[in-house]
C-alpha positions, 0 to 999 in steps of 0.5 A, a space after each residue: 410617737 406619744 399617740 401610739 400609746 393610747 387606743 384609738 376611741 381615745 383618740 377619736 374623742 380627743 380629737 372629736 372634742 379639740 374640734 369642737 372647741 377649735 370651731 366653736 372659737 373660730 365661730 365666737 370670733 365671726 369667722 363664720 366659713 372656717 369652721 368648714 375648714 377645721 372639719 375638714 382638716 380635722 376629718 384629714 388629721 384623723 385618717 393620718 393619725 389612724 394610719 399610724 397607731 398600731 393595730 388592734 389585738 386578737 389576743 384573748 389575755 389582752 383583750 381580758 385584761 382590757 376588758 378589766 381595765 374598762 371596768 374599773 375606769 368605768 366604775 370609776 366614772 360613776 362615782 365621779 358622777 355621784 360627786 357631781 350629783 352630790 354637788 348639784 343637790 348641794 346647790 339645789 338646796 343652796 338656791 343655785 339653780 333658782 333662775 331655771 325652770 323646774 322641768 329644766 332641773 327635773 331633765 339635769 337630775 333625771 339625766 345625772 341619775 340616768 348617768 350613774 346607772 349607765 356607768 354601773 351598768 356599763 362597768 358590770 357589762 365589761 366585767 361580765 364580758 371579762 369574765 365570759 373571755 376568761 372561760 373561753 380562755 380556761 375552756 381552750 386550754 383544757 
């Protein structure tokens, strides 16, 4: 099955998302009780889904390399964000956001800055811990 490939906080996102969007739809057209039953049967479909993907990995290697993995995606990620900041400074010197208020564009560049740092952070966290699970690794095979 396509979803025993992917881990299961992907999934959790992924459906977290389906189901917001599938309520907000129902909400958009007046059907203000079904977004009740979308909850529920997101809530179903999950646990059936969790039942079927594989379990998580003791292994230290496959952890490691996860770990490696997670640090570039998440390296990845912040760059992505500079873009997206980048962008939004274009469009503030180009008279996009004249409409707001400034405490409102403040909170957008506050929080895409806060955004970026946690994106290296959290890429140097994930490789700092790679690097801890490498040592242990080389400490158990000495």
């Amino acid at each position: 099955m396509w979803f025993k490939k992917h881990s299961r906080i992907l999934v959790l996102i992924g459906w977290s998302f389906a189901c917001v969007a599938l309520a907000f739809w129902v909400i958009t057209t007046r059907h203000y009780r079904l977004p009740l039953l979308v909850f529920i049967g997101s809530v179903v479909g999950l646990t059936l889904i969790f039942r079927k993907l594989p379990p998580p990995t003791w292994d230290p290697e496959e952890i490691n390399n996860k770990l490696l993995k997670a640090s570039t995606s998440v390296r990845r990620l912040g760059f992505l964000c500079i873009v997206g900041f980048a962008a939004a400074v274009f469009g503030l010197f180009s008279g996009e956001f004249k409409e707001l208020p400034i405490w409102g564009v403040a909170l957008m560049f506050a929080w895409g800055g806060f955004g970026i740092w946690a994106c290296f952070r959290g890429a140097k966290w994930y490789k700092e811990k790679a690097g801890a699970a490498r040592q242990g690794i080389n400490e158990e095979v000495k």
